[in-house]
PyMOL Python script that loads the backbone (N, CA, C, O; Angstrom):
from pymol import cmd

cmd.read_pdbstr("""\
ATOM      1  N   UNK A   1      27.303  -7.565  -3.467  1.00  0.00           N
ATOM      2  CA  UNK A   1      26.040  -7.213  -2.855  1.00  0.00           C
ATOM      3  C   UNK A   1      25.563  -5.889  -3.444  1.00  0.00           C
ATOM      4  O   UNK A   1      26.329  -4.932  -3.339  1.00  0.00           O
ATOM      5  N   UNK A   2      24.357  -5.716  -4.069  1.00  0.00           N
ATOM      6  CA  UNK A   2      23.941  -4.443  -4.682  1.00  0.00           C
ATOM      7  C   UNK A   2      23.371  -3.402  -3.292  1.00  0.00           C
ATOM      8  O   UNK A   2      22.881  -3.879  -2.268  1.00  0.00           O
ATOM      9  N   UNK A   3      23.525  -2.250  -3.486  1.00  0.00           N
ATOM     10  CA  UNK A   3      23.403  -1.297  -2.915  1.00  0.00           C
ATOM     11  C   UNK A   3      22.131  -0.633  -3.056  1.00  0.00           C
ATOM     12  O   UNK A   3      22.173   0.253  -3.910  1.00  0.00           O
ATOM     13  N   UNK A   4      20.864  -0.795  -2.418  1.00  0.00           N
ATOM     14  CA  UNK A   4      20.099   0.335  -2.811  1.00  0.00           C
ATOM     15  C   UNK A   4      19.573   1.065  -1.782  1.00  0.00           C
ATOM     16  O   UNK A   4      19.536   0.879  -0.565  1.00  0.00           O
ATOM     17  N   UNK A   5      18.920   2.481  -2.957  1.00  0.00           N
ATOM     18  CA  UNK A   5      18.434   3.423  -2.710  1.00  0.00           C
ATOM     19  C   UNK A   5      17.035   3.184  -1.931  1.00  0.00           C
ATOM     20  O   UNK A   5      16.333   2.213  -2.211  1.00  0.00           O
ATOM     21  N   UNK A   6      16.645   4.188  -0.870  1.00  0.00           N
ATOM     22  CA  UNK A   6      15.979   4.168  -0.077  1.00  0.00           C
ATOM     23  C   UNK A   6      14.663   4.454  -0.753  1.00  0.00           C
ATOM     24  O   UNK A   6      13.737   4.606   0.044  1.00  0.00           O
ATOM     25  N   UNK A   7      14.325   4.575  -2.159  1.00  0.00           N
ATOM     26  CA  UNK A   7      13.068   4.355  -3.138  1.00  0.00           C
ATOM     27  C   UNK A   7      13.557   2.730  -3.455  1.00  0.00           C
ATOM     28  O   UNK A   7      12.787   1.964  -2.876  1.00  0.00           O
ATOM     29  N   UNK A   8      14.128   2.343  -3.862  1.00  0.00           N
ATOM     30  CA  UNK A   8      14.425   1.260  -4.236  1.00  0.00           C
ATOM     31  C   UNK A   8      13.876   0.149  -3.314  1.00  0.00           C
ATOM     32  O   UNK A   8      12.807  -0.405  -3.572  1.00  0.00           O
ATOM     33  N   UNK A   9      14.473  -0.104  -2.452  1.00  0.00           N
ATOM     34  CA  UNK A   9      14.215  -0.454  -0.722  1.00  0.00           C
ATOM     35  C   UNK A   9      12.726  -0.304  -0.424  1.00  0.00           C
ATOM     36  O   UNK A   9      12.224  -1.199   0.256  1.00  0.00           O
ATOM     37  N   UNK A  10      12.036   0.584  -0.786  1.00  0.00           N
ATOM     38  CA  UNK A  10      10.585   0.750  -0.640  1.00  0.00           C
ATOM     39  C   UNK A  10       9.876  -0.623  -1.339  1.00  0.00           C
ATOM     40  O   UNK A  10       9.227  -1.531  -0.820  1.00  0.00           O
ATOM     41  N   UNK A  11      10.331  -0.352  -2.902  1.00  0.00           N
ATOM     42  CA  UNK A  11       9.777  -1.297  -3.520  1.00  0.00           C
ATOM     43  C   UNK A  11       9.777  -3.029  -3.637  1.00  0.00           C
ATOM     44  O   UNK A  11       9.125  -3.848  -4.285  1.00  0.00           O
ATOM     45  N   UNK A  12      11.153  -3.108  -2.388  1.00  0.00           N
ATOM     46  CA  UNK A  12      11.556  -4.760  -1.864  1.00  0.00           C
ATOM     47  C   UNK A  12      10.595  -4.787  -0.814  1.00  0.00           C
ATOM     48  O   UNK A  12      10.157  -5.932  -0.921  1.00  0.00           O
ATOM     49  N   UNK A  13      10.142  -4.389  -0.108  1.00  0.00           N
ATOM     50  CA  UNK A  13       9.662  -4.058   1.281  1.00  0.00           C
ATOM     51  C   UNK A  13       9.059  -5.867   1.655  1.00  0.00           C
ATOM     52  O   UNK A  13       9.471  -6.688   2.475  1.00  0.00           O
ATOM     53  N   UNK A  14       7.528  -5.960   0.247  1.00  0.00           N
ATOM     54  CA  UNK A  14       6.785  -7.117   0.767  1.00  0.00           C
ATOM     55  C   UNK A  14       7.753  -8.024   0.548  1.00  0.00           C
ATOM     56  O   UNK A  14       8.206  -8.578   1.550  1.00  0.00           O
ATOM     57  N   UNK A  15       8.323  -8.413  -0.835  1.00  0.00           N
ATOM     58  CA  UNK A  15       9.366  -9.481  -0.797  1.00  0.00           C
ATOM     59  C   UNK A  15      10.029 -10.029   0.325  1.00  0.00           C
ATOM     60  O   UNK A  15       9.889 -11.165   0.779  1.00  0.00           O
ATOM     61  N   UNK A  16      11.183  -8.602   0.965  1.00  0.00           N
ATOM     62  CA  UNK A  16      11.549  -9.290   1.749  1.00  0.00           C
ATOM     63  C   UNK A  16      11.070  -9.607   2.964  1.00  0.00           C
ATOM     64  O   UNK A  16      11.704 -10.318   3.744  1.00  0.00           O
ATOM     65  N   UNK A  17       9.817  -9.065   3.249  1.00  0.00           N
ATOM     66  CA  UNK A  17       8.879  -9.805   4.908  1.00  0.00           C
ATOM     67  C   UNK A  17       8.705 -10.860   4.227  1.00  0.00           C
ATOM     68  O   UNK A  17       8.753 -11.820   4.996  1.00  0.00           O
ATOM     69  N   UNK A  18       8.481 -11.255   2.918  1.00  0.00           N
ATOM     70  CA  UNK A  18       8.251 -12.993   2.268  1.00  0.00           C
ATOM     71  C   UNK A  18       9.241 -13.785   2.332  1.00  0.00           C
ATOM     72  O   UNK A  18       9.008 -14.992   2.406  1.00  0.00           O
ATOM     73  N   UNK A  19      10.697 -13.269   2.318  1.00  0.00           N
ATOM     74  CA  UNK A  19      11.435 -13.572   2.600  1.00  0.00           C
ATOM     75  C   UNK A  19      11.701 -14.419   0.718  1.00  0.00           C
ATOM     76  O   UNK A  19      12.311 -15.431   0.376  1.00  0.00           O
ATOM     77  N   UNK A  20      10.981 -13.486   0.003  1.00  0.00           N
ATOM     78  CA  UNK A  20      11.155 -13.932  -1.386  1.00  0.00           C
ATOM     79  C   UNK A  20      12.378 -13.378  -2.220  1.00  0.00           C
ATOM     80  O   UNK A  20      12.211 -13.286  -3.436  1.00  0.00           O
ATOM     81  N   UNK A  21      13.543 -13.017  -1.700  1.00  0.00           N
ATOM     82  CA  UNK A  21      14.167 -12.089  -2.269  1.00  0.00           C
ATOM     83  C   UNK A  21      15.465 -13.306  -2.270  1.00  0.00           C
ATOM     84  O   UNK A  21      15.535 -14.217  -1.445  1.00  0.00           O
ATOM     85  N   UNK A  22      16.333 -13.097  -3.268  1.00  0.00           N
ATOM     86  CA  UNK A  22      17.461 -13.972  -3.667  1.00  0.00           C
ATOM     87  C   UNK A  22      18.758 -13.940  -2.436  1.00  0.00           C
ATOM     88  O   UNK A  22      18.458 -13.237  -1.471  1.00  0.00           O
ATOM     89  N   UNK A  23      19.482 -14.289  -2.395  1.00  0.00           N
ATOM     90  CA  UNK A  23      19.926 -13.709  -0.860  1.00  0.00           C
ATOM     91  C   UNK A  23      21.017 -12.584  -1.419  1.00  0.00           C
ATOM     92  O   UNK A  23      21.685 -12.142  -0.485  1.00  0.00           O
ATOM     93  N   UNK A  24      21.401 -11.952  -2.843  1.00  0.00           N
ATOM     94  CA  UNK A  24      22.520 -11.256  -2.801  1.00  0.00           C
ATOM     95  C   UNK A  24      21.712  -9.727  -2.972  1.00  0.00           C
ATOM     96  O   UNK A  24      22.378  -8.698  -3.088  1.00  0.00           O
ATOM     97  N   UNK A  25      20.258  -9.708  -2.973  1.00  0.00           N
ATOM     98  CA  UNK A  25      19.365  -8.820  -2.743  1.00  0.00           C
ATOM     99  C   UNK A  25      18.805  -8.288  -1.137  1.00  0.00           C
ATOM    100  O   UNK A  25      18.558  -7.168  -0.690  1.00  0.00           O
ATOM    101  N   UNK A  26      18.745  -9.669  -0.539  1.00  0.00           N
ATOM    102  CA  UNK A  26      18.129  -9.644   0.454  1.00  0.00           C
ATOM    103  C   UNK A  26      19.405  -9.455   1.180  1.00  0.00           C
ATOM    104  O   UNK A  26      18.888  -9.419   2.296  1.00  0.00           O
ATOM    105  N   UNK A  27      20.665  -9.307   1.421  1.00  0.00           N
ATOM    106  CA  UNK A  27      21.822  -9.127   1.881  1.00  0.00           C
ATOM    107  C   UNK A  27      22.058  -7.592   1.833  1.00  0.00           C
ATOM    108  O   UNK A  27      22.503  -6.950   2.785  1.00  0.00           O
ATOM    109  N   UNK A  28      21.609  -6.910   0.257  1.00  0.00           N
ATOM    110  CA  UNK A  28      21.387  -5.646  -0.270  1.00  0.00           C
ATOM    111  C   UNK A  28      20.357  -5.042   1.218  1.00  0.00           C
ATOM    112  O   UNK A  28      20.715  -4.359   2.178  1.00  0.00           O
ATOM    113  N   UNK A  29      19.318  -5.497   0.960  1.00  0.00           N
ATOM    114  CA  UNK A  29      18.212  -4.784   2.109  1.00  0.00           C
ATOM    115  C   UNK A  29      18.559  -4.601   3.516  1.00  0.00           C
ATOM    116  O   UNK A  29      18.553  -3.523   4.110  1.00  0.00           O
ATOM    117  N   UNK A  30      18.928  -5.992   4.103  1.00  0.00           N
ATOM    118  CA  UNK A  30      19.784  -5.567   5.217  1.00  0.00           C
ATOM    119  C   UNK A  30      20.928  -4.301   5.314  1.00  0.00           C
ATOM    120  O   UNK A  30      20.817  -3.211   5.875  1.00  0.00           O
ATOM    121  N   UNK A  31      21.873  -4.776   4.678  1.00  0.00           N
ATOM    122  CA  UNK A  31      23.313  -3.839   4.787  1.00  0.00           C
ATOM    123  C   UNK A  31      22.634  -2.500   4.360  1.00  0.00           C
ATOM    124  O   UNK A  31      23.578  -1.717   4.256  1.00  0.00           O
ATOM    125  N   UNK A  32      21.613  -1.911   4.092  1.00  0.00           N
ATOM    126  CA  UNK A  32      20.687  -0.651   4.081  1.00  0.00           C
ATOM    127  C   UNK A  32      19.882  -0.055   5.224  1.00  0.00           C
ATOM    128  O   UNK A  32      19.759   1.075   5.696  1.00  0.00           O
ATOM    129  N   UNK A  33      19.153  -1.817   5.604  1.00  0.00           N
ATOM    130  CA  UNK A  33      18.309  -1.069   6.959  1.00  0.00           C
ATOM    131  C   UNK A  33      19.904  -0.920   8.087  1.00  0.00           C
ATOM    132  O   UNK A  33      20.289   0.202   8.416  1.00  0.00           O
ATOM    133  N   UNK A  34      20.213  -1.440   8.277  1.00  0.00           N
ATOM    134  CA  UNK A  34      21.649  -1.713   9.209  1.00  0.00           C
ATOM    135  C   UNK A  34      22.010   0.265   9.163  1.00  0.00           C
ATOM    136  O   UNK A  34      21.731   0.870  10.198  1.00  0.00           O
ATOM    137  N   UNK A  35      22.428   0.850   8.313  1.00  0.00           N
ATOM    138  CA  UNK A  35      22.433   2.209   8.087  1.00  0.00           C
ATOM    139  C   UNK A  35      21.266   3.310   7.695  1.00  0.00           C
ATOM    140  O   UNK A  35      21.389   4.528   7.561  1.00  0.00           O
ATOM    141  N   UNK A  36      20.503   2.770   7.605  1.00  0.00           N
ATOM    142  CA  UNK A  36      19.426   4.046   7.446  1.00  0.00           C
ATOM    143  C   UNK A  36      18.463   3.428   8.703  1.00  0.00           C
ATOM    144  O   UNK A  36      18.141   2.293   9.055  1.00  0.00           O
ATOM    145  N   UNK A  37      18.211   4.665   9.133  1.00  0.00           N
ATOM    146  CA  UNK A  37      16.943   4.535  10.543  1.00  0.00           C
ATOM    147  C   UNK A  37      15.830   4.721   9.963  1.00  0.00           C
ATOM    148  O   UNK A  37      14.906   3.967  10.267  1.00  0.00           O
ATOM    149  N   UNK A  38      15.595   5.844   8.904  1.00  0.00           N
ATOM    150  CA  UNK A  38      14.086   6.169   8.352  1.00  0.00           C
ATOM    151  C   UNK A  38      13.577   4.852   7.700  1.00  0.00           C
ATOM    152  O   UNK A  38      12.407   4.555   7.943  1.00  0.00           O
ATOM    153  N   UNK A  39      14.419   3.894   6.777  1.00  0.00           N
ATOM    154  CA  UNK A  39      14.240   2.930   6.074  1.00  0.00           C
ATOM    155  C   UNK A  39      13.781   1.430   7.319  1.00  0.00           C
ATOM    156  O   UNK A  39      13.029   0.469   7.159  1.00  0.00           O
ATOM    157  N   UNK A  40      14.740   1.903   8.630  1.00  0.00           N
ATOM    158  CA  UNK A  40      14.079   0.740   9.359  1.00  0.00           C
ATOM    159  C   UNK A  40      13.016   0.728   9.962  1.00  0.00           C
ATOM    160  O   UNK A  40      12.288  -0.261  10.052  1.00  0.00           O
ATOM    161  N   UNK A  41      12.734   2.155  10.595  1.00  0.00           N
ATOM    162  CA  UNK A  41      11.343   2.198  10.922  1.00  0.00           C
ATOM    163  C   UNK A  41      10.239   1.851  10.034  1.00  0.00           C
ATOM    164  O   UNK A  41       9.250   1.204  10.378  1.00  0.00           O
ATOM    165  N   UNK A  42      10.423   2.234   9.087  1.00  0.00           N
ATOM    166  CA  UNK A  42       9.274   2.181   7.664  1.00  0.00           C
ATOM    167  C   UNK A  42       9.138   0.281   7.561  1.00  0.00           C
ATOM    168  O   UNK A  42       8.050  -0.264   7.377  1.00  0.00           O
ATOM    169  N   UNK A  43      10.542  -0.552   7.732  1.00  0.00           N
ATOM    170  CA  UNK A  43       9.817  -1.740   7.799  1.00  0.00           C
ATOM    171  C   UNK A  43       9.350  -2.069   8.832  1.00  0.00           C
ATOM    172  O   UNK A  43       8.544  -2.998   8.770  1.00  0.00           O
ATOM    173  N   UNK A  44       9.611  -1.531  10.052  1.00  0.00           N
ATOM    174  CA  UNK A  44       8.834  -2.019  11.578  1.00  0.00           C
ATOM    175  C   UNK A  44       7.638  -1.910  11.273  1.00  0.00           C
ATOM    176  O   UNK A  44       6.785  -2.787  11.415  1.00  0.00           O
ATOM    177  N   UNK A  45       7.444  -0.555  10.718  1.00  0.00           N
ATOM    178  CA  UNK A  45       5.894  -0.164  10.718  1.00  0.00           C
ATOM    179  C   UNK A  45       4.992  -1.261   9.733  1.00  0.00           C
ATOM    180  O   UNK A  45       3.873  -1.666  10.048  1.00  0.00           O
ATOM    181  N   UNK A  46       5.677  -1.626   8.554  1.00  0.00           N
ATOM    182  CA  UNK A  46       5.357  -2.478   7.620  1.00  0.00           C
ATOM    183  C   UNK A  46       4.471  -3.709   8.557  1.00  0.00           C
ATOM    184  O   UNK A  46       3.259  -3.910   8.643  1.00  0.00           O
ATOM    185  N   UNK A  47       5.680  -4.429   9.217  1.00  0.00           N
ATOM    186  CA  UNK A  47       5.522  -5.695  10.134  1.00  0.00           C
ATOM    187  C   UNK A  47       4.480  -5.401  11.028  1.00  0.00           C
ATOM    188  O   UNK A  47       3.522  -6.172  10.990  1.00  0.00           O
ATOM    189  N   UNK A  48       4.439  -4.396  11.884  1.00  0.00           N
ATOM    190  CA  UNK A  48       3.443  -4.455  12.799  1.00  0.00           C
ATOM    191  C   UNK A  48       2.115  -4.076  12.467  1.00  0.00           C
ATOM    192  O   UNK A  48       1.138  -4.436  13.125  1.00  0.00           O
ATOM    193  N   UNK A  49       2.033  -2.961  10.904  1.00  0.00           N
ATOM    194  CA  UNK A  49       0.490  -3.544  10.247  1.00  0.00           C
ATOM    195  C   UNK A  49       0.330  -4.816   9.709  1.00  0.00           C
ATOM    196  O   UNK A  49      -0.754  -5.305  10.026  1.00  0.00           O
ATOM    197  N   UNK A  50       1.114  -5.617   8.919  1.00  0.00           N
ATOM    198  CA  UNK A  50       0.792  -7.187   8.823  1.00  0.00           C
ATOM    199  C   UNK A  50       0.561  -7.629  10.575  1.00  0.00           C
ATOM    200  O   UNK A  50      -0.405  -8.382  10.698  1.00  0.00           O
ATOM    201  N   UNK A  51       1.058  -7.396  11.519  1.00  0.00           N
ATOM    202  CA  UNK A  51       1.025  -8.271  12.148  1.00  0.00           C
ATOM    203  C   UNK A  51      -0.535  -7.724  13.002  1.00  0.00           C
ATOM    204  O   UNK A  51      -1.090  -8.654  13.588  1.00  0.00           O
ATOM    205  N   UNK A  52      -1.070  -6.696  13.084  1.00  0.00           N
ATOM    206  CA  UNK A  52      -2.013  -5.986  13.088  1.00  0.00           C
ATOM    207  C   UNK A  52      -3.489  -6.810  12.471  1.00  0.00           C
ATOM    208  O   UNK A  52      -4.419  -7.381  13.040  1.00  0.00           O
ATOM    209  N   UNK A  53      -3.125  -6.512  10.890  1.00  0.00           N
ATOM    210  CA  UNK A  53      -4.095  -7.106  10.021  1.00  0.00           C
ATOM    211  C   UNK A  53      -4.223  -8.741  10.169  1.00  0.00           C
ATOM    212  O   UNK A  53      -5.354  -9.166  10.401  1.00  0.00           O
ATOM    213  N   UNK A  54      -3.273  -9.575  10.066  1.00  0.00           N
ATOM    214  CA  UNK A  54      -3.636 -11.024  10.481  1.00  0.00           C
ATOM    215  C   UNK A  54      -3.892 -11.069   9.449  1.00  0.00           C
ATOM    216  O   UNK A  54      -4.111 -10.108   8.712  1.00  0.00           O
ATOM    217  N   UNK A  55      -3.927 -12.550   9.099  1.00  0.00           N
ATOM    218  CA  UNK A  55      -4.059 -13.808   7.758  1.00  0.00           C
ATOM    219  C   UNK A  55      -5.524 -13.069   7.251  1.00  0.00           C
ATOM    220  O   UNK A  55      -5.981 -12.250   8.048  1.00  0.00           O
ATOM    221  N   UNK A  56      -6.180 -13.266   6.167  1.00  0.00           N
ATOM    222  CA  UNK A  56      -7.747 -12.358   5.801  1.00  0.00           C
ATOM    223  C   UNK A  56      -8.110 -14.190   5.836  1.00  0.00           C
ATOM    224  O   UNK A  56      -7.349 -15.156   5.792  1.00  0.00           O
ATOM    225  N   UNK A  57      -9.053 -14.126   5.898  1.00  0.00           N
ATOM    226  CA  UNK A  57     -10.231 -15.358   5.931  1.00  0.00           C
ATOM    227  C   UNK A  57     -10.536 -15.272   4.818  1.00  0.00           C
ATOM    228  O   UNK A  57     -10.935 -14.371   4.080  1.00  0.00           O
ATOM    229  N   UNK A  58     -10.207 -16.825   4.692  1.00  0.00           N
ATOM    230  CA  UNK A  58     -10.248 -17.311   3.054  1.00  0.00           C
ATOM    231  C   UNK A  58     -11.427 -17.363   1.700  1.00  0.00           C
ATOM    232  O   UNK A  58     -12.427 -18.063   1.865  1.00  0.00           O
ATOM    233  N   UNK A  59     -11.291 -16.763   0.667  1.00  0.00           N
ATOM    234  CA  UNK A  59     -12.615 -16.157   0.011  1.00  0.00           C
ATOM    235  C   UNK A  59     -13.067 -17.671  -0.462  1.00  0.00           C
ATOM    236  O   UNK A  59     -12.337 -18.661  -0.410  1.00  0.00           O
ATOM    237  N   UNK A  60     -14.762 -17.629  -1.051  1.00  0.00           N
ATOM    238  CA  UNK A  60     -14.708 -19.371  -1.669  1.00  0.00           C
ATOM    239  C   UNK A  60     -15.886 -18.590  -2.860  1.00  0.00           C
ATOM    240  O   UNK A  60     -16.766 -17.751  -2.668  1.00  0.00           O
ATOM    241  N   UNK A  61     -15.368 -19.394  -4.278  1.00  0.00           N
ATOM    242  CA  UNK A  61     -15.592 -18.658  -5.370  1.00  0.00           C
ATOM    243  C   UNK A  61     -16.734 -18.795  -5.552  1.00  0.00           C
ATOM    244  O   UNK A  61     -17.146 -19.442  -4.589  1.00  0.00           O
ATOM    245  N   UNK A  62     -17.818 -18.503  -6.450  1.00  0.00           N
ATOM    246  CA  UNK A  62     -18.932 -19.361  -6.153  1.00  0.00           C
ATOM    247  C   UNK A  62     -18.772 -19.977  -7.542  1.00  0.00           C
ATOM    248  O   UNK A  62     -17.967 -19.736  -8.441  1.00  0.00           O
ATOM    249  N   UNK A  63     -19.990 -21.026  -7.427  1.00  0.00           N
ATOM    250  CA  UNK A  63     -19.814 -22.264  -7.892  1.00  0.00           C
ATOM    251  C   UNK A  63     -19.473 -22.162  -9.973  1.00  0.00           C
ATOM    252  O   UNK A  63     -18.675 -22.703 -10.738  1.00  0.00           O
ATOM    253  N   UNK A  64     -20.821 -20.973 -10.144  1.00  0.00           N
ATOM    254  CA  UNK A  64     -20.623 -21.020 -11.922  1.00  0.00           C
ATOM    255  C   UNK A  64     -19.532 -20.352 -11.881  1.00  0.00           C
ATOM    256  O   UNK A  64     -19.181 -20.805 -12.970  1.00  0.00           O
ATOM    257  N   UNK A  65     -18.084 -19.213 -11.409  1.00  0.00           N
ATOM    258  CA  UNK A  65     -17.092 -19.019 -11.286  1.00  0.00           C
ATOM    259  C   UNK A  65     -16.346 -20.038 -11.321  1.00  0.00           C
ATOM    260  O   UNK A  65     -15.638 -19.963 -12.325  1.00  0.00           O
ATOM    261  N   UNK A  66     -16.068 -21.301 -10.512  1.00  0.00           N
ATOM    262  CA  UNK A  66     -15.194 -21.914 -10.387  1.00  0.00           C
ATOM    263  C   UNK A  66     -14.805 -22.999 -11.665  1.00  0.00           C
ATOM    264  O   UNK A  66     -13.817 -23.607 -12.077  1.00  0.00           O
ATOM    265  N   UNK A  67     -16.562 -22.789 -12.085  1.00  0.00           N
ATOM    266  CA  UNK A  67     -16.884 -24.026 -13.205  1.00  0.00           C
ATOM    267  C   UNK A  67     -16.434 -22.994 -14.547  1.00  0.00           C
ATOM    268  O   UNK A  67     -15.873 -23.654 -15.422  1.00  0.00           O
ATOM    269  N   UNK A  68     -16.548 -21.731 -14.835  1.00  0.00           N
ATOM    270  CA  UNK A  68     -15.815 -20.746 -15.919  1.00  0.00           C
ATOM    271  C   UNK A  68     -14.169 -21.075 -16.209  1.00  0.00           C
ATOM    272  O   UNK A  68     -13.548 -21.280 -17.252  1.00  0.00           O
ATOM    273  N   UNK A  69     -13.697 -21.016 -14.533  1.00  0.00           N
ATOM    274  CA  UNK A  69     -12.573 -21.167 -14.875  1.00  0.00           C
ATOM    275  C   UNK A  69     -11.763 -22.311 -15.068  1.00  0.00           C
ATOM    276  O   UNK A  69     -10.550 -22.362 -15.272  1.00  0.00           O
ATOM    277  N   UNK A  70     -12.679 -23.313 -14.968  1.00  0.00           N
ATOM    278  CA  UNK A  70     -11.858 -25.047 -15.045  1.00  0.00           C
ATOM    279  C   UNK A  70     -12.135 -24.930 -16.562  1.00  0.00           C
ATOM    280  O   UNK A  70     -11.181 -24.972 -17.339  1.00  0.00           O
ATOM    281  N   UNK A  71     -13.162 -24.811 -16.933  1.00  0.00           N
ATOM    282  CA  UNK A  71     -13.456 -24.912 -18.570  1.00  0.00           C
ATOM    283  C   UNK A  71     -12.209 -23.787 -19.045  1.00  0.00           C
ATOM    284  O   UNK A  71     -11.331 -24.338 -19.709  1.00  0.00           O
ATOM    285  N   UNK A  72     -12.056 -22.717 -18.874  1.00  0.00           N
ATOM    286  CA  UNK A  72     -11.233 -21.957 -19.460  1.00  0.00           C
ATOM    287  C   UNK A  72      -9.839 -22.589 -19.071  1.00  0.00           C
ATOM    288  O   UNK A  72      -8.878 -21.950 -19.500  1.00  0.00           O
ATOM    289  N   UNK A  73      -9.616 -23.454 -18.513  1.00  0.00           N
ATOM    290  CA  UNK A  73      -8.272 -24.020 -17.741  1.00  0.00           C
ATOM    291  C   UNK A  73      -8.271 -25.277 -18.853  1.00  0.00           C
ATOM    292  O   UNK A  73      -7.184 -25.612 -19.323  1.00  0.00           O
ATOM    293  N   UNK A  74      -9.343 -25.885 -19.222  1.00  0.00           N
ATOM    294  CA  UNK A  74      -9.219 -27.166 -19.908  1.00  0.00           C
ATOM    295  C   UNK A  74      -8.893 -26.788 -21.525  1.00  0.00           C
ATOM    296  O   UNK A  74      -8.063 -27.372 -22.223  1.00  0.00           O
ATOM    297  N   UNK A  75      -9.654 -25.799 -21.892  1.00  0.00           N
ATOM    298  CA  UNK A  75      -9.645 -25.101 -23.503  1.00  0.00           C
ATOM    299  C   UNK A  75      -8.124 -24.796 -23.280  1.00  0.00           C
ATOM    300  O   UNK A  75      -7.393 -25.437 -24.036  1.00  0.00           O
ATOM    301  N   UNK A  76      -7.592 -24.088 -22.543  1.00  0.00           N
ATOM    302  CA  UNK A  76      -6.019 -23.505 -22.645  1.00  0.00           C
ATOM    303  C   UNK A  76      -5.403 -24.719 -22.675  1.00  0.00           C
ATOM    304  O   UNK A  76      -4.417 -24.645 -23.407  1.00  0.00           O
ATOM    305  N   UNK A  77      -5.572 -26.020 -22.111  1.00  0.00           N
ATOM    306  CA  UNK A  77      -4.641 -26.749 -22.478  1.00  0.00           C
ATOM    307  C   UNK A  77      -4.602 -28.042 -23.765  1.00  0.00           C
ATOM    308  O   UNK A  77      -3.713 -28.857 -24.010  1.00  0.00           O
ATOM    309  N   UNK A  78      -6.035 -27.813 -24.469  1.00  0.00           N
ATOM    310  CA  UNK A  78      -6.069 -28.217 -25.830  1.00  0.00           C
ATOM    311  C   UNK A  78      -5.027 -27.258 -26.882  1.00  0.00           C
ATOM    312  O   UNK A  78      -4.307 -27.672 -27.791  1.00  0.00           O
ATOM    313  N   UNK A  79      -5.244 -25.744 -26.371  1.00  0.00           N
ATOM    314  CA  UNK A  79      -4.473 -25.071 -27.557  1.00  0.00           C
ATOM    315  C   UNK A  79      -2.701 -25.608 -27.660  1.00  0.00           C
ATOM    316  O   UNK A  79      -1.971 -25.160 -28.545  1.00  0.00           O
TER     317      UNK A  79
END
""", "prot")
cmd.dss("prot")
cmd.show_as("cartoon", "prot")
cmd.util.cbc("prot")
cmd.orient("prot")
């Protein structure tokens, strides 16, 4: 299980609320917050602004955008 530093730990933060982290990392983050208090508050605080902010309402592209990027989607897959 890797060990990190409480900069380190900063930079897992969103991962692991995604729960995107490998588990011998995400095992790392725990066995850290488990001993540091400053590091656990900092993710409480994390969680309760996501949980604060809520899902954002979904953007919708407009139309000559969407049509740029299918053409640029179709050319990339001739090359």
């Amino acid at each position: 299980m890797k060990r990190f530093t409480c900069d380190e730990l900063a930079g897992l933060i969103t991962a692991y609320l995604e729960d995107a982290l490998d588990r011998p990392a995400r095992d790392g983050v725990r066995a850290h917050l488990a001993c540091c208090e400053g590091c656990e508050r900092y993710v409480e605080q994390f969680r309760a602004t996501i949980d604060a902010l809520g899902d954002p309402p979904p953007e919708k592209l407009p139309a000559d955008m969407r049509d740029r990027l299918m053409s640029a989607f179709r050319e990339r897959r001739r090359l």
